[in-house]
Every structure is written in structure tokens, then in C-alpha cells.
N, C-alpha and C positions, 0 to 999 in steps of 0.2 A: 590582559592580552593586548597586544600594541592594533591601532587600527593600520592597515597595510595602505599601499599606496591607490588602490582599486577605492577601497573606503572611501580616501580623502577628494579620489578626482569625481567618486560620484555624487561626493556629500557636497563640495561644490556647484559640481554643474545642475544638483536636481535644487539646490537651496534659488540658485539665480532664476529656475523655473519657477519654484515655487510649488512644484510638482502635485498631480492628483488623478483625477476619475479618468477610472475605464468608460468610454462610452460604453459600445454596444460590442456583442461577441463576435463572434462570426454568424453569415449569413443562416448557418445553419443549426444556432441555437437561437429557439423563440426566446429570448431574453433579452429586457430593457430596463435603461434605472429609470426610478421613479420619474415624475414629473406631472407637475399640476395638472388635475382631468386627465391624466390619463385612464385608460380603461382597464378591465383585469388581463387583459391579454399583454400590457406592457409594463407591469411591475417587477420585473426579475424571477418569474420564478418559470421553473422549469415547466412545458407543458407536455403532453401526450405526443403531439407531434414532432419534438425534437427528435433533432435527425442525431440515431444513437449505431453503432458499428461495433462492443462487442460483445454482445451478447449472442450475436450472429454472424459474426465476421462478416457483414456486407449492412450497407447505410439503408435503415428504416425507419419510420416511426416508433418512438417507445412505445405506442400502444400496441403491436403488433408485434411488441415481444413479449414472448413465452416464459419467460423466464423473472424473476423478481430482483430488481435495477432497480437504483438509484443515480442520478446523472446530478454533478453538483457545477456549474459553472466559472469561471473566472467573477464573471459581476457580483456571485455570492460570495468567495473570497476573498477580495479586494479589501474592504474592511472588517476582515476578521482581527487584525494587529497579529496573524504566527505565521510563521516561517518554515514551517514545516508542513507536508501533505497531509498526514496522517490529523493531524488536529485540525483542519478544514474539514474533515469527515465523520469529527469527534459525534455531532447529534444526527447522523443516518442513523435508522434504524438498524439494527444485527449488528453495529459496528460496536467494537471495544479496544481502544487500545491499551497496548502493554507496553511495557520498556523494562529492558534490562542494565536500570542505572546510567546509562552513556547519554548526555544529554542532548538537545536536537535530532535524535535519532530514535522516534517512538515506531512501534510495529503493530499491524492492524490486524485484530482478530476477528472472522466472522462467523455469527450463530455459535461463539463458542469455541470454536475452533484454533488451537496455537497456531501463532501467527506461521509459525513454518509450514503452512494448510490453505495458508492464503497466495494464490498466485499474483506475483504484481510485473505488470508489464507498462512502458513505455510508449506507445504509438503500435502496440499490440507484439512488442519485442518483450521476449521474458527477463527478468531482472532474478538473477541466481547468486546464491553464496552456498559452496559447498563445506566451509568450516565455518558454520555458525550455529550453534544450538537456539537460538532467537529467532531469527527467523531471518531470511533475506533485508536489506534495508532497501527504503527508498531513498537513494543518495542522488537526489532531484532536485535541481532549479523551481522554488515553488511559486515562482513569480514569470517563468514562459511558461505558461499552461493555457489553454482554450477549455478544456472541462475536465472533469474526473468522472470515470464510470463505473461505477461498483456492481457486478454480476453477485445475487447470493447465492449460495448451494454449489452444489459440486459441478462443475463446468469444465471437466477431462476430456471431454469428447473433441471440441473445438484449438482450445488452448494445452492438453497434455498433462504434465507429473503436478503436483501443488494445489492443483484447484479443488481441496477436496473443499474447503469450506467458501472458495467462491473468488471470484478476482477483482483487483484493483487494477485500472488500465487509467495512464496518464495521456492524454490526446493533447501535443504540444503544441505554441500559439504557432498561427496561422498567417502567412504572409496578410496585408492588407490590400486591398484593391486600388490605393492611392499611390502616387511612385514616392511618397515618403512618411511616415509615419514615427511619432514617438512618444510614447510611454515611459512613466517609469515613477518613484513616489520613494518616501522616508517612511521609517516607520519605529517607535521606539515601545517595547515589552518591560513594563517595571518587575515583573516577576522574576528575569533574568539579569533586567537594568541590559537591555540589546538593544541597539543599536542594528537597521538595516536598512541598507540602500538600493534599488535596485534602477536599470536601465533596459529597453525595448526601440529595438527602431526595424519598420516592414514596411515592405512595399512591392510594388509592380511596374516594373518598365518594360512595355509591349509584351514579351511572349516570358521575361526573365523577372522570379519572383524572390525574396531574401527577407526572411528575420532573423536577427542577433538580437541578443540578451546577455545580460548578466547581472551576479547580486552578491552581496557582501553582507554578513553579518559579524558582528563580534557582540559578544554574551558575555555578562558576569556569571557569578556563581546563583544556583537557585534561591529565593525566599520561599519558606514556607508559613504556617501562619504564625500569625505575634512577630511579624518580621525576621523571624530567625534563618539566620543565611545556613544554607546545607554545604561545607567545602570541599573543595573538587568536583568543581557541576558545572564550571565555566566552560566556553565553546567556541569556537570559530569554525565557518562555512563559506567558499566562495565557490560560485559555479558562472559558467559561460555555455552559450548554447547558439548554435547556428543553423539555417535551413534555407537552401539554396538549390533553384529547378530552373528547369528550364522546359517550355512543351516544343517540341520540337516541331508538333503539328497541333490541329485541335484536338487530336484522340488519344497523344501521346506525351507523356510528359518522364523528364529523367530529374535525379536529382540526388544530393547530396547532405546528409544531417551528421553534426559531432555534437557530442554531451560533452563537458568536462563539469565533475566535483569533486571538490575537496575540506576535507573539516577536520579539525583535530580538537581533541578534548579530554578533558577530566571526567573522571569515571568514580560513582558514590551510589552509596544507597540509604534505605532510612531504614531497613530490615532490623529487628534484633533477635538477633543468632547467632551464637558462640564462633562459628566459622566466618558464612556468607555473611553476617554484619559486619567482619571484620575488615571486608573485600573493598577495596580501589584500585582506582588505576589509571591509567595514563594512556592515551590514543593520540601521540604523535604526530598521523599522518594519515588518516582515509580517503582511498582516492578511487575515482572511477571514472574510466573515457570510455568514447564511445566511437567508433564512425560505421558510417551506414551509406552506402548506395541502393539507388531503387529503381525502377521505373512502373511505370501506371498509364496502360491505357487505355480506352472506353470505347464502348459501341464499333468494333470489330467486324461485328457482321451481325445477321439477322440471329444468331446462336451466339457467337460469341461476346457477352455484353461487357468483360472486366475482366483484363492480365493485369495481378498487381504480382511484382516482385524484388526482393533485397538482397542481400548478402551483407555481412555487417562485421566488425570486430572489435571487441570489447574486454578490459583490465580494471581488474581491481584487485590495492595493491590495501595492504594495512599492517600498521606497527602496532602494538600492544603491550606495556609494563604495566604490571601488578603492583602496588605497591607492598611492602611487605606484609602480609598475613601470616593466620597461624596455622601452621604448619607447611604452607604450598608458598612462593613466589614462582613466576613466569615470566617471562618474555618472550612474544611471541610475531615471526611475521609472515605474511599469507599473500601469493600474489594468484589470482585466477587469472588465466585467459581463454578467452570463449571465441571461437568464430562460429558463422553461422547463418541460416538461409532460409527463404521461403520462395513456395512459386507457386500461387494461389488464382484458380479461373471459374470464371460464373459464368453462366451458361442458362440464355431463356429458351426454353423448349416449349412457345408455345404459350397460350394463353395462364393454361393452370398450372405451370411449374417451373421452378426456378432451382437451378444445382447450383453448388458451390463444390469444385475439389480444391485439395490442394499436398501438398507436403512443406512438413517441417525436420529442418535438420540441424545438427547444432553438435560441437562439442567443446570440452571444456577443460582444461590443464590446471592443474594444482601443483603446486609446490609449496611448502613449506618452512620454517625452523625454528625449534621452541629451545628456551634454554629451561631446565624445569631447576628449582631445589625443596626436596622433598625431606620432613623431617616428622613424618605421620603414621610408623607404624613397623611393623617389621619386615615386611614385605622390597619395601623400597627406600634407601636412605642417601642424602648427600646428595650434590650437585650433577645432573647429567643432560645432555643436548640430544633434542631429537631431529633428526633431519629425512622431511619427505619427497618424493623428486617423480617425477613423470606419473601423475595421478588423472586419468584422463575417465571422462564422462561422456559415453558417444551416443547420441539420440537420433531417431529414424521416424516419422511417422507420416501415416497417410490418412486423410480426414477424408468423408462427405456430407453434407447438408443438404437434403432437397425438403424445398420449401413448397408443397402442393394447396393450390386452392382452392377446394371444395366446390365451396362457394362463394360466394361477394363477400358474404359475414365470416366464413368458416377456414382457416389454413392450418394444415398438417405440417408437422415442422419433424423430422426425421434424419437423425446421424447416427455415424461409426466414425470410430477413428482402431486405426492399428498402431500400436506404437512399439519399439524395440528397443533397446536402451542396454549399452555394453557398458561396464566399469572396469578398466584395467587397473590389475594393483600396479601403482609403482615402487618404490623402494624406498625405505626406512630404514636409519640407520639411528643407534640408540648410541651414544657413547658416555662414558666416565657411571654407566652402571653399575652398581653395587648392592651384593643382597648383608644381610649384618653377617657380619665374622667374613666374607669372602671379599675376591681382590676386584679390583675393577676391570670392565672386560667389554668392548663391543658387542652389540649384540644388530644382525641383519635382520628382519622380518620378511618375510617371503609368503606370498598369500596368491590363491587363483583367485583368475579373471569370475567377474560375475555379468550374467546376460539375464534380463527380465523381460518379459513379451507381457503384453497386453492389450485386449480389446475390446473397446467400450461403446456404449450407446446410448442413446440418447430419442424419447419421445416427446411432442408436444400438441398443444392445441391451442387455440385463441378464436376466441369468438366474440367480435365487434358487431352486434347489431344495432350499435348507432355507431356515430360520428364523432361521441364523445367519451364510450367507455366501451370496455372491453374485457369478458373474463378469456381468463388462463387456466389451464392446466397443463403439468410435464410433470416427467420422470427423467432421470439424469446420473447418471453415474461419475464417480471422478476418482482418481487414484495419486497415490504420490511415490515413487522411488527412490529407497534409499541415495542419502547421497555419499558423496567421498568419504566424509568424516564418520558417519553413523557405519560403514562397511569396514572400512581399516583400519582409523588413524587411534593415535591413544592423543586423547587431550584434557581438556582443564578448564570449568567453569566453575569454582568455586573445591571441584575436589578431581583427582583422575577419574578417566572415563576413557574404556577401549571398544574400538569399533568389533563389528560381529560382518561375517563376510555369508553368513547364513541366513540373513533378512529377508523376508518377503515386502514385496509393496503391498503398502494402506492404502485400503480400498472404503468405496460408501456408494451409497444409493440412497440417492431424493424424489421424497414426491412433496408435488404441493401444489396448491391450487390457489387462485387469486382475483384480483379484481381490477381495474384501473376507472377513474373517471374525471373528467376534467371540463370547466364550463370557460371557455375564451374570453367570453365577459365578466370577469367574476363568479364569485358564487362559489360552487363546493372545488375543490382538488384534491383526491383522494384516492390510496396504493396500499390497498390492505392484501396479506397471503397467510395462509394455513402452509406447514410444511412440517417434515415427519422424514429423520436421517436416522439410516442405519450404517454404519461404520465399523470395521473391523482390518484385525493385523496390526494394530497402533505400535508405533514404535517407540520404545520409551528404555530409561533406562534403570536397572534395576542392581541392588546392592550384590557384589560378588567378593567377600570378604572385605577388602579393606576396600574396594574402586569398586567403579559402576560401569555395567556390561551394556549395550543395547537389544533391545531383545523385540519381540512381537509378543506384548504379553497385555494387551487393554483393547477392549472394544467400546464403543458409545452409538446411545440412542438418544436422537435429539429429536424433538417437537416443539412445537411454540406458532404465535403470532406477532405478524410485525404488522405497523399501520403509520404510515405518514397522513394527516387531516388538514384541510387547514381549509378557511371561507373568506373567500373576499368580500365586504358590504362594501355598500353604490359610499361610506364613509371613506375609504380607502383604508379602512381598520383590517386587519386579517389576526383573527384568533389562530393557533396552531397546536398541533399535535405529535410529536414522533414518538412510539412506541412500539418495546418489543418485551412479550413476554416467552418464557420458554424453558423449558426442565430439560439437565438435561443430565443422563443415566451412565456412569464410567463403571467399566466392568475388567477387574484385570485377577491375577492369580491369588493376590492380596483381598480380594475379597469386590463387593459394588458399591456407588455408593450416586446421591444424586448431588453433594457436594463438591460440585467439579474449578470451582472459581470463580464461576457465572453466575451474575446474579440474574435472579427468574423476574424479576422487570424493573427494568428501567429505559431509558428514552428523556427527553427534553420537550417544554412546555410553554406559550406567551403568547404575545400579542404583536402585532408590527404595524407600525404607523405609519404611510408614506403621505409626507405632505408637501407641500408650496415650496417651505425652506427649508423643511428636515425630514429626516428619517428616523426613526426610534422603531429600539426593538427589545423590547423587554423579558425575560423567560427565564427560565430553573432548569435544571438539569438534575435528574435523580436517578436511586437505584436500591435496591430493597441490599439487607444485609448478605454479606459474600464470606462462603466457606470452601476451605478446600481440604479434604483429606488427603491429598498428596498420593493417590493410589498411582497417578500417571508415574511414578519414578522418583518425583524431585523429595523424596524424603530424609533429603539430608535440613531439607529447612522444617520439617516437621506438620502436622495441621496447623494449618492458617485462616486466622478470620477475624475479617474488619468490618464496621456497622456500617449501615445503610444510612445516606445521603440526601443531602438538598441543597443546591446552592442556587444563590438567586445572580441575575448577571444583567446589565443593561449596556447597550448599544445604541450610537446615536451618530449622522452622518449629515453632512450639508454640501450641497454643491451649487455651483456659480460658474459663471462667465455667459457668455453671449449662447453655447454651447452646451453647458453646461459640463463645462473639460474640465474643472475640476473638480476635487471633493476633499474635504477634512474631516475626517472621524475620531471614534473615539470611544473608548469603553471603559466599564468597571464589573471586574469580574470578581466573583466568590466576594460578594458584598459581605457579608458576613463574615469574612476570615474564618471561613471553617476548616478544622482540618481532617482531612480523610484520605482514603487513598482508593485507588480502582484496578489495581494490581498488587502483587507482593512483594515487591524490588522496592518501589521508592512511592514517598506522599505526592500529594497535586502540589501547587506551589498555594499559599495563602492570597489573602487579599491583592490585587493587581490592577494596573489600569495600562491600558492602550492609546496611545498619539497616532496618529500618522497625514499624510498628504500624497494624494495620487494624481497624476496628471496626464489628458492624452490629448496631441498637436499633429 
């Protein structure tokens, strides 16, 4: 793939920098890069009193949430060498990612949960795809980011349809306080052999505040181990990113944000199976913009403490060819468009209690057209086009949180949310159909509207009786609603598959209870939870002759333990720990079984060294052997199971200048060219190492 002209102007202008380190985050993340003597309070890691917003839709301390979070930083990403969200979050606890073959574009599964279970939002805007059996992508600038915040468990109350296994919220950079600022770094992946460049510049002048970005990658095709290249796995990605306000007063501020991305790419697997091995394909063009107006203003009055409010509108458009397979080819392309709104007010009543309401609303237009040629059976044969047209998704909901304070140590944390959610059919049309022996003939679809009502709740509690830790306990419910594809449409991932307009929403209930603790000078940091999901109505999709129908036919119960560990010594050594163990129970018409994909522990393990002139960080990454019986649906790939892992990996990072603005890193990952895999689509890539240079002025 050719490098474009973004490539070249920023592979110039960041080489003449010489480009490198992120200082420090924003104000509002405790996080700093190392530096000689420094204390445990200034090593980069996250602490208890980061100020975190979504776990609670309003700015708190992590420790003082109820809920089990993980908050990952820009300074922890900086020299990871990837280009994508998703693998910045690879060694959170509960986290697993998946992919369905399309490279640069992996999906985050939590506690177990298909990724289409996971809610992911943007600056707390949802990020939806209503034709995709995978799950939503994150089609993100992974280089304008100020932090990532992973909520786990079911989190419907606040955030709505998706969060049954828990959310991913991107919180993007942050103007800077100087009226000029610039960022921005090289970075080269021998795994993909990519190439990526990116640019940052933010600032403040008097009352008016502005960040731009942008980033460029191009990819070869994957290696996996013994250097063997996997073909059609090469990539291209550019995104651009703006944020521009202005406070009109000191209480008030208005403003303006657009996303743009784009990527197109080769599509492969490493599966072996008579069909889905056979499967490629070709992604053209994926694309997704954004724009958004807000405003935000504070301390109103002695009650009213916080109006924030948007309205926003949002496309994504995508091409898709198959390449030839046995018995299906497609072509297929999808444009959604979404408008949509919030108007959210906090409310202090008073010493011991604090409300938050608000409403979310939002709808969503599909259109479609696939060209299908089918030569699979008897039912369907020969070349025919499907065309879908006014497919609209309309959402209503009304939330509350009030946050009571017991006591000095003790807060009550209590929500509902109502939510309403219309799906209008639109209109299909099927042409050059043909059954064997008869003539070709149009065919219309015609299907009633569907309306889902639901309403959820939500308890907690948090009790800090120090300064330094704090237990949790909550209960939490969360649900998902059919979307477009799964109600109406007929489509194609690997074989046909017809929507059902009779679907109920997947629902779950969580409990769990937890811990947090943290020492500012060093010493222990530690995020251990017990939690216990019951889950029902899944929606999956199941064999109907020759295709596969969607139905509500699985339920799951999931338990387990997650634990982040880690110890600062007065050496500046920090041993670490992230682990998650957890079983977890699928129960459909086909029978139960605890072989659901997941493996029942793994997590990542090492040491980190922050010294004078470097950084080293040494660790494994593991996970006990992974089976799936395939009860959820996908039993055209059959039961699946790959062995249980170890790979060893090292990292290592240096910075300089007066400043120390810049930084060179560098890694080698799966030192041992081991090969394995952590989903059923495709392997990890083999042995690999990481270059890069970051710089900020």
C-alpha cells in the first residue's frame, strides 16, 4: 500500500523534530514519567485519586467508585509500539480481545462477554454498528487520547443498550494550558512491518482553547511465528481529530469536537474449516465522522452545580468484497447515520446528597446493499441483490443517580434508568431470486415495527475508612437490544443468516464486591473484586435448514476474580500482577456447558524498572488452555480448542533533554516466537519488536 501524502508531510516534519515523550497528562490524571528520585507518587501509574467520570457520569476519585474500573493513561500508552485502543488494554484484568480477521480493527471482550456486550463510547458518546455481528469497532485516533476508562460488569443503568459485560469510554486529549503546544512521535511494528506517524498541537489563548491531531499508519501484511507472513492482513488507517471552546464566562463554556477515520484493508484468517477457512476479503473503505456541539457550565447556584449538554451527528459508511469462497461470494455496503443528544444536571441538595439526572436520545438510519452469489444448497441458488432502505433505531431514556452520604466514610450510590427504543422496519427488496427449477422473481419483505421498554437499577456502596483504600460493594443490572441486523435483515458472515423480528432484549444482573488501596509514596497498589453475573435471553444464532435464524436461545452465569498487585521499593523496582480468574456456565436448547471460549485464568506478570537513564519493563502474558463448544450459535466452525500460553516480552524506554521531552523506546515481544492464538479467527503474530520516538514542545 502506497504511503499517502499525510504520511510523507508527517514523516518529515516529526523526523526534523526528531520527535518523542509525552510529559505529563492532564491536571487531572495523577500520572508522571519517571525521573531520578522521584517518589511512588510520580511513576506513571494510576492512583486512587484520579479524577475518573464514567463510572458515574460525574468527576470523582476512583476510589469512591463503586464499581470495578480500570483507568489506563496516555503516558502508559505512549510506548506500547500499537496503533490501536484495543491492544493498550490487552493486560487489564476481565479484558480479552477478539477479532474477526480484519486487521487493525480488534474488539474488546469483558468477563467473557462477545464483544457486541461491550459498550464503547467516546467522551461518553456511544459508538454503534447496527450490521455487524462482531461487535461495534473502535474506529479511533489512538494517539488523541488523555486516558481510557474501562467500567466492568453490567453498566445499563447510566450508559443504556450494550453494556451488559461492561464499557470502554475514550476521554480525548485535552487542550493544554500554554497558548501553544506540540506533540506527536514515529513509530515502526515489525509484526505488520507499519509504519506510523502522528501529530498534536493544543493550547489556550485567554478564554479560547483548541487541540488538532492526526495519524497515519500503513501496514504490511501480518507475520506470524517462523516469520511466516499470513496474506491479505495488510492495512491502512488515517484519522484527524479537533476540539475547539470557548467559555463565554467563567461558568460557562461552549464548544465544538469532529472525529474523522478512515482505514481500509485485507481481510484473512488462520481458522481451518472447510468453509470460514476458506473466507477473505477486501475492506475498501471504512469510515466514520463525527461532529458534536456542547456546552458545559458549572456552579449555577447553591443547587444547581453542572448543565452539561450535546447534540451530535455521526456516519459510518463501509465497503466489503469477499473474496471467492465455497459456496457464498458478497459484496456488501453499509452507510449508518446517527443524530443524537444529551442534557444532563447535577444537583447538590445539601450536605449528604448529590443527584445527577439526565436524558439520552438518539436515532439511527441504516441503509444497505449486498450483491449475494449463492451455490449452497437447494433452497437458494444463483446470483441475487439485496437492497435495504430506511431502517431506523429510535432511543429515549431517562436516568437518575443520587449519590448519599451516610457518612464521612460511607456513600450510598442508587440509580434507575428508563429506556424506550422503537425499530422501524424499512424496506427490502431481494432481486434476481431463484428457488431450483423456478424463474427469477422479486421478492418485497415487509415486517412490523418493534418497540422495547425497559427499566433498570442499580445499587451501591463504598466504604473508605482511610485515606488510602476503600471497600465496594454493588448490584447492577444491564441489558442490550436487538439491533437492525439481528430483527430484520438477511446477511452473511461466513454463511446466510435471517433477522427475527420476535427477539427479546438480553438482560444480566451483577453483583460483586471489592477492594481498592493505594500508598502515594510507594509501597502496595492494589484492585482486587469478587463478582457473580447472571445473564439471560442471549441472542444467538441457530441452524434453520440450510441458514441460520436469530433467536433468544442461551443464557450464562459467570463468577470469577480479578486482581491488579503491584509494589513500589524505596529501589524504584515495582514487581506486578494483573489477573483474572473466572468460570463461566452457557446454557442454550443444545444443551450447557462451561466451555464457552474463556479461558478460566489468565492476566500478565513482571517487574518495572524506572531509573536515571531508562525504563525496563519486563513481563509474560498468559492463559490456561481455551475451549469452546460452540453452544452460542456459531456451530458452523464446530468445537474449538487451542492450548494454553506463555509469552515472555520486554520493554525498554529512555528520555532526555533539559525537560526531558523526549523519549526513544523500544521492545521485543513473544521473545520466543511462540505460536498461539486467544480467539478462533486468527493467531497472534510471531516473534516482533517495536521502534518508536515521541516528542512534546
Amino acid at each position: 500500500m502506497k504511503r499517502n501524502a499525510l504520511n510523507v508531510a508527517l514523516t518529515l516534519a516529526l523526523s526534523t523534530l526528531t520527535a518523542t515523550a509525552w510529559a505529563a497528562t492532564s491536571d487531572e490524571i495523577a500520572a508522571a514519567p519517571a525521573a531520578a528520585g522521584a517518589s511512588g507518587a510520580d511513576l506513571g501509574q494510576i492512583k486512587g485519586e484520579t479524577v475518573v467520570v464514567t463510572a458515574s457520569r460525574m468527576v470523582q476519585p476512583l476510589l469512591d467508585v463503586d464499581a470495578s474500573m480500570a483507568v489506563v493513561s496516555a503516558d502508559e500508552t505512549r510506548t506500547m509500539g500499537v496503533d490501536n485502543i484495543p491492544e493498550m488494554l490487552r493486560s487489564e484484568p476481565g479484558v480479552i480481545l477478539s477479532s474477526d480477521g480484519t486487521p487493525g480493527v480488534k474488539r474488546i471482550a469483558l468477563r467473557g462477554e462477545n464483544p457486541s456486550r461491550t459498550l464503547l463510547m467516546v467522551d461518553g458518546q456511544r459508538l454503534d454498528d447496527q450490521k455487524n455481528k462482531s461487535g461495534a469497532p473502535l474506529l479511533i485516533n489512538p494517539y488523541f487520547i488523555e486516558r481510557i476508562e474501562v467500567v466492568k460488569g453490567p453498566s445499563s443503568v447510566l450508559y443504556g443498550s450494550d453494556a451488559l459485560g461492561g464499557i470502554v469510554n475514550v476521554i480525548t486529549k485535552q487542550a493544554s494550558e500554554e497558548p501553544f503546544e506540540f506533540e506527536g512521535g514515529l513509530n515502526f511494528n515489525s509484526a505488520y512491518r507499519s509504519f506510523t506517524e502522528y501529530a498534536n498541537v493544543s493550547g489556550t489563548i485567554e478564554r479560547f482553547k483548541y487541540a488538532l491531531g492526526a495519524f497515519n499508519t500503513n501496514s504490511g501484511d501480518l507475520r506470524l511465528s517462523d516469520n511466516e507472513r499470513l496474506d491479505n492482513t495488510s492495512y491502512d488507517a488515517t484519522g484527524f481529530n479537533g476540539d475547539l471552546s470557548y467559555a463565554l464566562t467563567d461558568n460557562l463554556t461552549v464548544g465544538y469536537t469532529g472525529e474523522y477515520f478512515d482505514t481500509n484493508a485485507e481481510t484473512n484468517t488462520t481458522i481451518d474449516d472447510a468453509t470460514y477457512g476458506n473466507f477473505s476479503g477486501e475492506i475498501p473503505k471504512w469510515e466514520r465522522q463525527k461532529h458534536k456541539l456542547y456546552v458545559h457550565a458549572y456552579d449555577l447556584n447553591d443547587y444547581l452545580a453542572a448543565v452539561e449538554s450535546s447534540v451530535y451527528y455521526q456516519k459510518n459508511t463501509k465497503d466489503f468484497n469477499s473474496n471467492p469462497q465455497r459456496g457464498l461470494d458478497v459484496a456488501v455496503y453499509n452507510e449508518q447515520e446517527s443524530i443524537g443528544g444529551n442534557l444532563q444536571l447535577e444537583w447538590s441538595l445539601g450536605e449528604r446528597f448529590y443527584l445527577i439526572t439526565g436524558y439520552d436520545g438518539r436515532q439511527e438510519t441504516l441503509d444497505s446493499s449486498s450483491a449475494v452469489s449463492v451455490a449452497m444448497g437447494p433452497v437458494f441458488r444463483g446470483n441475487f441483490d439485496i437492497k435495504d432502505a430506511d431502517y431506523k433505531q429510535q432511543s429515549h431514556a431517562f436516568y437518575a443517580l443520587l449519590s448519599t452520604y451516610l457518612t464521612d466514610e460511607l456513600t450510598l450510590n442508587t440509580g434507575v434508568r428508563y429506556n424506550y427504543i422503537k425499530t422501524r422496519a424499512g424496506k427490502t427488496r431481494i432481486d434476481g431470486l431463484q428457488s431450483v427449477g423456478g424463474p427469477n422473481r422479486p421478492v418485497n419483505l415487509v415486517r412490523d415495527d418493534t418497540t422495547k421498554v425497559k427499566t433498570l437499577g442499580s445499587l451501591g456502596l463504598v466504604y473508605r475508612p482511610w485515606d488510602n483504600g476503600a471497600f465496594r460493594v454493588n448490584w447492577s443490572q444491564g441489558f442490550r437490544v436487538p439491533n437492525i441486523q439481528e430483527l430484520f435483515l438477511i446477511t452473511s458472515t461466513g454463511t446466510l443468516q435471517m433477522g427475527n423480528p420476535d427477539l427479546k432484549p438480553e438482560e444480566s444482573d451483577n453483583f460483586e464486591v471489592g477492594f481498592r488501596w493505594e500508598n502515594p509514596n510507594g509501597g502496595l497498589m492494589a484492585d482486587a473484586s469478587l463478582f457473580y453475573t447472571i445473564s439471560d435471553n442471549y441472542i444467538e444464532t441457530a441452524r434453520n435448514g440450510q441458514f441460520y435464524t436469530y433467536h433468544n436461545i442461551a443464557e450464562a452465569k459467570s463468577y470469577g476474580f480479578e486482581a491488579a498487585l503491584s509494589y513500589l521499593t524505596q529501589w524504584n523496582v515495582e514487581p506486578y500482577l494483573n489477573v483474572t480468574i473466572m468460570e463461566r456456565k452457557y446454557e442454550t436448547q443444545a444443551g450447557s456447558s462451561t466451555n464457552t471460549g474463556t479461558p478460566k485464568f489468565f492476566g500478565n506478570t513482571g517487574v518495572k524498572y524506572y531509573g536515571r537513564y531508562f525504563n525496563l519493563d519486563g513481563f509474560a502474558n498468559f492463559a490456561t488452555q481455551t475451549k469452546n463448544d460452540n453452544l452460542d450459535g456459531w456451530s458452523y466452525f464446530g468445537p474449538q480448542e487451542y492450548g494454553g500460553y506463555v509469552t515472555f516480552n520486554l520493554r525498554v524506554s529512555t528520555s532526555f533533554g533539559d525537560k526531558d521531552q523526549f523519549t526513544v523506546y523500544g521492545s521485543v515481544e513473544n521473545i520466543l516466537d511462540k505460536s498461539y492464538q486467544t480467539n478462533e479467527i486468527i493467531h497472534e503474530p510471531g516473534r516482533f519488536f517495536t521502534l518508536g520516538v515521541t516528542g512534546k514542545f
